[in-house]
C-alpha positions as CSV (number, residue, x, y, z in Angstrom):
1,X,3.3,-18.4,2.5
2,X,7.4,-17.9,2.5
3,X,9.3,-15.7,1.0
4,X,11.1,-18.3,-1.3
5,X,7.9,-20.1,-2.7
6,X,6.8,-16.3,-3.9
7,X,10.3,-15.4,-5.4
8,X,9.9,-19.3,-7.2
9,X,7.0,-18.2,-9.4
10,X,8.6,-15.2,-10.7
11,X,11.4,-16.5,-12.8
12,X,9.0,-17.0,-15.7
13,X,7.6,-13.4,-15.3
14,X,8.9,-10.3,-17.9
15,X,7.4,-6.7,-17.5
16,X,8.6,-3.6,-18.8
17,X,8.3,0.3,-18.8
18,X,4.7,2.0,-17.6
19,X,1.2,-0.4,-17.1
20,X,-1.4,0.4,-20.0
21,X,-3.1,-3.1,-19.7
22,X,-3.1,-6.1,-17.9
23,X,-2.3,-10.0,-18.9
24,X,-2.9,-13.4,-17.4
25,X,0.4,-14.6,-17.7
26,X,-1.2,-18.0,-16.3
27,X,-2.7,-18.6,-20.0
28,X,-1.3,-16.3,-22.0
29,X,-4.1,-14.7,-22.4
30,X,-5.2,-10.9,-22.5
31,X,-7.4,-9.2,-19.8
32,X,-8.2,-5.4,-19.7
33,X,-8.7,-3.9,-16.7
34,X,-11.9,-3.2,-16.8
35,X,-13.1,-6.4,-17.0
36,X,-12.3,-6.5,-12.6
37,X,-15.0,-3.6,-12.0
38,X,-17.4,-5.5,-14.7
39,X,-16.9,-8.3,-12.6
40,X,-17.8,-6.8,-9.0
41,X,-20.6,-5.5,-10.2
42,X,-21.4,-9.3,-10.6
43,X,-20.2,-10.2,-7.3
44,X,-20.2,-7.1,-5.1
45,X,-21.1,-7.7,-1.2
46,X,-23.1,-4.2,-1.0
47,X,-25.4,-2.8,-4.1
48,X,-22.7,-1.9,-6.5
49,X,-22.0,1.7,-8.2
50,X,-19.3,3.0,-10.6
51,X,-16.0,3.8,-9.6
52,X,-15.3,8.0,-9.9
53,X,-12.4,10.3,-9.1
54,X,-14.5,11.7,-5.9
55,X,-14.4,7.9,-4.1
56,X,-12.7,6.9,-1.7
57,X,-12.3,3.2,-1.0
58,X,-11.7,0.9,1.8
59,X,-7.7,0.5,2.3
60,X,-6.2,-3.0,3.1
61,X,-4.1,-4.3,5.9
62,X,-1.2,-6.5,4.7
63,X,1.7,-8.4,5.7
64,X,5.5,-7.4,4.5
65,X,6.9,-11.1,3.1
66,X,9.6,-9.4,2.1
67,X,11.5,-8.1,-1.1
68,X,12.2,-9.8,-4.5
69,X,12.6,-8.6,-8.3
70,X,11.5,-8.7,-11.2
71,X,13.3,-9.0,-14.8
72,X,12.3,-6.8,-17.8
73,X,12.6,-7.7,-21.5
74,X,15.3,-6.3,-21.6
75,X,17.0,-7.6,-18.8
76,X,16.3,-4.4,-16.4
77,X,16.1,-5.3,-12.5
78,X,12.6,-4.0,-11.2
79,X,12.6,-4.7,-7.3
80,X,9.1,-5.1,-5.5
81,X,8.1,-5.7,-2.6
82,X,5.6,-9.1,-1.2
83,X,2.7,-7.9,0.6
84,X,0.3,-10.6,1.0
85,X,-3.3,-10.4,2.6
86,X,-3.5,-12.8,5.2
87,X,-7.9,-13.4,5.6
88,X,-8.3,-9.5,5.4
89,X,-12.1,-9.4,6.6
90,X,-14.6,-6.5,7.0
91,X,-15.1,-5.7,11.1
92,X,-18.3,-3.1,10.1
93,X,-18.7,-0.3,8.4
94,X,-19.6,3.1,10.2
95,X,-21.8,6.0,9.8
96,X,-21.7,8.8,11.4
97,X,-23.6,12.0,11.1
98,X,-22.2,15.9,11.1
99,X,-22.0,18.0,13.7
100,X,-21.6,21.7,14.2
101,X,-17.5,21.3,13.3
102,X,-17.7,18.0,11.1
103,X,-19.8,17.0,7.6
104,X,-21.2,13.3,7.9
105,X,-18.7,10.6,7.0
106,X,-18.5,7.2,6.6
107,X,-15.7,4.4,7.5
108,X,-14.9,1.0,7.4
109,X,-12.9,-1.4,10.1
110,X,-10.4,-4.3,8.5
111,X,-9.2,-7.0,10.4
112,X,-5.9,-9.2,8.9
113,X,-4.5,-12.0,9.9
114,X,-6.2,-14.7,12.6
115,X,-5.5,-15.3,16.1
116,X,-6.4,-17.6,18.9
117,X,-9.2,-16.4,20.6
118,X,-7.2,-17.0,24.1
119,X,-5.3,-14.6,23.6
120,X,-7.9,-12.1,22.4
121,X,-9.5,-9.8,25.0
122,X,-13.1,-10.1,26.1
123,X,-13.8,-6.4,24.3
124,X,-12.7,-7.4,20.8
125,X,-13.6,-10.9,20.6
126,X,-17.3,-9.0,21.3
127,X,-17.0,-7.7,18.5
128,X,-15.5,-10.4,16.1
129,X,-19.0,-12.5,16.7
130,X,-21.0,-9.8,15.7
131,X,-19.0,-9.3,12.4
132,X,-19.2,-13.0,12.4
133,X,-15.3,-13.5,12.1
134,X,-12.6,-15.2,13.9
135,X,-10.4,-12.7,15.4
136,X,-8.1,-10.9,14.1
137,X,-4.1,-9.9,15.2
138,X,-4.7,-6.3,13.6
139,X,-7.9,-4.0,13.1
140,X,-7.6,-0.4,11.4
141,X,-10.5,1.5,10.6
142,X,-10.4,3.2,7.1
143,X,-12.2,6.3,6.1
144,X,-15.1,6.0,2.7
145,X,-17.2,7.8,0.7
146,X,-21.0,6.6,1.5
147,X,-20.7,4.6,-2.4
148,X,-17.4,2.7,-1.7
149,X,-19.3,1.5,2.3
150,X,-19.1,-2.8,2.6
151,X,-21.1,-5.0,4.5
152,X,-19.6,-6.9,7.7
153,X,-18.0,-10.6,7.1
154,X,-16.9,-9.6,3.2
155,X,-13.1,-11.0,3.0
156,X,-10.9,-8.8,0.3
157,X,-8.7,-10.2,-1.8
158,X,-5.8,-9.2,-3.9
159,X,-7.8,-8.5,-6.6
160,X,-9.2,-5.4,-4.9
161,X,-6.2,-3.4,-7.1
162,X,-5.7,-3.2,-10.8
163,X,-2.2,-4.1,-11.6
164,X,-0.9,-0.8,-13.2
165,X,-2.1,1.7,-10.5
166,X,-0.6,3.1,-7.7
167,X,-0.7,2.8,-4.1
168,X,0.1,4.6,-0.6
169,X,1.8,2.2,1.7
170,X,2.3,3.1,6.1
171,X,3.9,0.8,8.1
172,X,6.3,1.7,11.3
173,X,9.9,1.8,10.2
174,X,12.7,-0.6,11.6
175,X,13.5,0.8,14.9
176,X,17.7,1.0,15.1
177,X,18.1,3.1,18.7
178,X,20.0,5.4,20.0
179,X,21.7,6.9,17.7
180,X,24.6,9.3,16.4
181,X,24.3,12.1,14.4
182,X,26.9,10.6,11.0
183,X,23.6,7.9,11.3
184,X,20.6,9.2,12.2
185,X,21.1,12.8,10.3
186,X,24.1,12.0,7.6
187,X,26.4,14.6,9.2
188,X,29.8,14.5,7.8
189,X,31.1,14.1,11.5
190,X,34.7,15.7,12.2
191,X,38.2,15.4,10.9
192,X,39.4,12.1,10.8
193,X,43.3,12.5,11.4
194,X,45.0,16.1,13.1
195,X,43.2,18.5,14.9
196,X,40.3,16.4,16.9
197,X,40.7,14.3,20.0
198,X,38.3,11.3,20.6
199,X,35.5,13.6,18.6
200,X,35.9,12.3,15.1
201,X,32.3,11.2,15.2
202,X,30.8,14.4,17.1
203,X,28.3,16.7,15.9
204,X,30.2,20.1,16.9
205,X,28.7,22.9,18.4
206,X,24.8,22.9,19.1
207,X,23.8,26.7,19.8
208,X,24.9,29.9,19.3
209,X,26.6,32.7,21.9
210,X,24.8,34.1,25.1
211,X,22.3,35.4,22.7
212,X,19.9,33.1,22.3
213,X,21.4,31.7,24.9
214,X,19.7,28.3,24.2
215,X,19.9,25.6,21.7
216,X,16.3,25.8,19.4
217,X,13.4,23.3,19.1
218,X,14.2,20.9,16.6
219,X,17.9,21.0,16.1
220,X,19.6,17.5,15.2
221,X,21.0,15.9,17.4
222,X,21.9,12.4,18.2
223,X,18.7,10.2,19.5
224,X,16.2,7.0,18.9
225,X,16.0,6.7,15.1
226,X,13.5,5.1,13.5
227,X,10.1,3.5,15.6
228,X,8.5,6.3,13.7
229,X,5.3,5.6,11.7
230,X,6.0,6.5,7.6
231,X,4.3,6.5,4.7
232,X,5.6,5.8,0.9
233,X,3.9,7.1,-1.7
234,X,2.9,6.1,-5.3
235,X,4.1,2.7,-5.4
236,X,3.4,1.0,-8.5
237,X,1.6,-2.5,-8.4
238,X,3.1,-4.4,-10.5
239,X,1.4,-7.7,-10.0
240,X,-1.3,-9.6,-7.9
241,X,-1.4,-13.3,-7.5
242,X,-5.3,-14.2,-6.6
243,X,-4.2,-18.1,-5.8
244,X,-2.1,-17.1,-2.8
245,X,-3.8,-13.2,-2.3
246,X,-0.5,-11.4,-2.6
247,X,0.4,-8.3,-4.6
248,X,3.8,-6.9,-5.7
249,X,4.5,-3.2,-5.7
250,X,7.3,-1.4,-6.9
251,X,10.0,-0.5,-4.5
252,X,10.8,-0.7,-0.9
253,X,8.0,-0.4,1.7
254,X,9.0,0.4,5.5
255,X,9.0,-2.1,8.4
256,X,10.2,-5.2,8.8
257,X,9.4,-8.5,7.1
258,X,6.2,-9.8,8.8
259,X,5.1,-6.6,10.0
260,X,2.0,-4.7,9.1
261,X,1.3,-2.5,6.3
262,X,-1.8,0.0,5.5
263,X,-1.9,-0.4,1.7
264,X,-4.9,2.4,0.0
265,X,-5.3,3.5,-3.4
266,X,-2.6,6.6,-4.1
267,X,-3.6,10.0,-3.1
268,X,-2.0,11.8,-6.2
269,X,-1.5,9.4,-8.5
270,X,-5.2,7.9,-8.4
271,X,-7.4,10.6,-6.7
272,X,-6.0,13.3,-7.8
273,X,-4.8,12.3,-11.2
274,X,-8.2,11.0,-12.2
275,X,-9.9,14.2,-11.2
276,X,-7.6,16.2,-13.5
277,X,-8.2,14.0,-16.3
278,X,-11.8,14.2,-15.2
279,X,-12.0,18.5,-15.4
280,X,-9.7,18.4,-18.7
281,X,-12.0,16.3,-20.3
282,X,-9.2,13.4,-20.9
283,X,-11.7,10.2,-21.4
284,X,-10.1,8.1,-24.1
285,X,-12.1,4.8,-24.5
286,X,-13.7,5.7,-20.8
287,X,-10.4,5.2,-19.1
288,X,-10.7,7.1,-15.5
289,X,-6.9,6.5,-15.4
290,X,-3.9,6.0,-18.2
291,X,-4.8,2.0,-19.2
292,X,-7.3,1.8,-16.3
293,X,-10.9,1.8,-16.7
294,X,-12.2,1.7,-13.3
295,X,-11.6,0.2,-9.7
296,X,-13.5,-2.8,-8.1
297,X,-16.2,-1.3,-6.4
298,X,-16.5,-1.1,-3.2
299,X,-14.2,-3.7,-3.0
300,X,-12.3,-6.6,-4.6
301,X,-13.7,-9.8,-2.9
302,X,-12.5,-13.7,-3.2
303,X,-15.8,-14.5,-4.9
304,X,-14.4,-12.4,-7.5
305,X,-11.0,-13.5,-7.6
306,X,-12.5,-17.1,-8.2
307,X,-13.4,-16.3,-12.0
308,X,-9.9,-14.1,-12.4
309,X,-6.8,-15.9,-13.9
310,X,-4.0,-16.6,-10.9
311,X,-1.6,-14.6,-12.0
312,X,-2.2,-10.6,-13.4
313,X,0.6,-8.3,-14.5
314,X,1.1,-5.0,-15.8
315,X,2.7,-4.7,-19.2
316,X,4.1,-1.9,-19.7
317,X,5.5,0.1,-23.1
318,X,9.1,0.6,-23.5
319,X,10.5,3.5,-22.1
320,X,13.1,5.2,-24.5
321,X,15.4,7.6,-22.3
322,X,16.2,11.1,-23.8
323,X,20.1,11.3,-25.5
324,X,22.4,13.1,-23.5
């Protein structure tokens, strides 16, 4: 899916401020978001239990499509970012029991985005037939909690987040090189005009006198910038489109356009956040989160996606900024 047929479906779309609810913009009509975890429960690929601030659920592998924006009510520029999942399938999921150092845990393998099996090796296409799925370009293995585990062969879909929530996105940045320091560490460089000779882009001295007598660990110097595996936190999702499984997050996520992007519910804004609200007794209406009433559990598949409308989004209330 390009770029430019994404960006075409958004020019009827209008969100503002923070998410308390969701809307099917597709018919105009209403959904709360707790109808998507009613609705795994209905179509869940492993027996199905409630979503709580102490699980931990499968992350997703996505593509970067690239960047777009969105338009508010009124007529504020909210850019997001295109991740789409490209046939993200379930490899296996993994027990594994504690040892002296190590409590039992529990994990589960993605794959995204198919491949010839010619150019698969002998190893992995093993173990594609005994997921039953066509091979994959990428496979990651995810850590869960022993309720959020999902059977072999399930395929995710978009719906797997609420629109409203927040996300942790890793991806390796853009690699740009060798580089100077003015680049790769914002120096201010040297003077431009009287005093320096051929330097104006140097980073000046490095060390110190004879004592230390050597330049430290870690000082910044010029060298290969980015390359460097990052992740972004709290990214708010915006939107997901379950026709063509893509969902549209708030802000700029690292890597290039096509590459591949680890996308998991948010460490502080979701784990975190709904075990405060847990301990400080903050349950209005059974919401684990602000507007949310619970995750898909263990996952979101395409079965479920099937009875969702196309198009979700987060509406948001007005935010009024303070007078100066």
């Amino acid at each position: 899916m390009s770029l430019s047929a994404i960006s075409h479906s958004l020019k009827s779309l209008s969100l503002s401020g923070r998410a308390v609810r969701t809307l099917a913009s597709s018919s105009a009509a209403r959904l709360d978001a707790s109808a998507i975890p009613l609705a795994a429960e209905a179509a869940s690929p492993s027996p199905s239990s409630q979503w709580t601030p102490q699980t931990q659920r499968t992350g997703v592998l996505a593509r970067k499509e690239g960047m777009t924006c969105l338009w508010s009510e009124d007529v504020i520029r909210i850019p997001v970012t295109v991740l789409h999942l490209d046939n993200v399938q379930v490899l296996s999921s993994n027990s594994y029991p504690s040892t002296s150092t190590t409590p039992p845990h529990h994990s589960v393998t993605v794959g995204c985005t198919p491949r010839r099996a010619k150019t698969t090796s002998g190893a992995m296409l093993g173990q594609f037939r005994k997921a039953g799925v066509d091979p994959k370009m990428r496979v990651v293995e995810f850590p869960v909690t022993e309720d959020a585990v999902v059977r072999p062969g399930t395929q995710i879909s978009a719906i797997h987040f609420v629109p409203g929530q927040h996300v942790d996105v890793q991806a390796p940045s853009i690699g740009k090189g060798f580089q100077g320091v003015m680049k790769r560490h914002g120096f201010a460089g040297l003077r431009a005009s009287h005093g320096v000779s051929i330097s104006h882009r140097s980073h000046g001295s490095t060390g110190q006198h004879q004592d230390p007598g050597r330049v430290f660990p870690g000082k910044k110097m010029a060298g290969r910038m980015g390359g460097k595996l990052v992740t972004t936190q709290n990214l708010m999702v915006h939107r997901i489109d379950t026709l063509h499984n893509v969902i549209y997050v708030k802000g700029a996520v690292p890597g290039p356009p096509g590459g591949f992007v680890r996308v998991v519910d948010a460490k502080k804004k979701v784990a975190w956040k709904a075990r405060a609200r847990a301990t400080k007794g903050i349950n209005k209406d059974g919401e684990v989160l602000e507007g949310i009433l619970g995750l898909p559990m263990p996952v979101g598949t395409v079965e479920m996606a099937s009875g969702m409308p196309r198009e979700m989004v987060a509406m948001v209330a007005k935010e009024v900024k303070p007078a100066k």
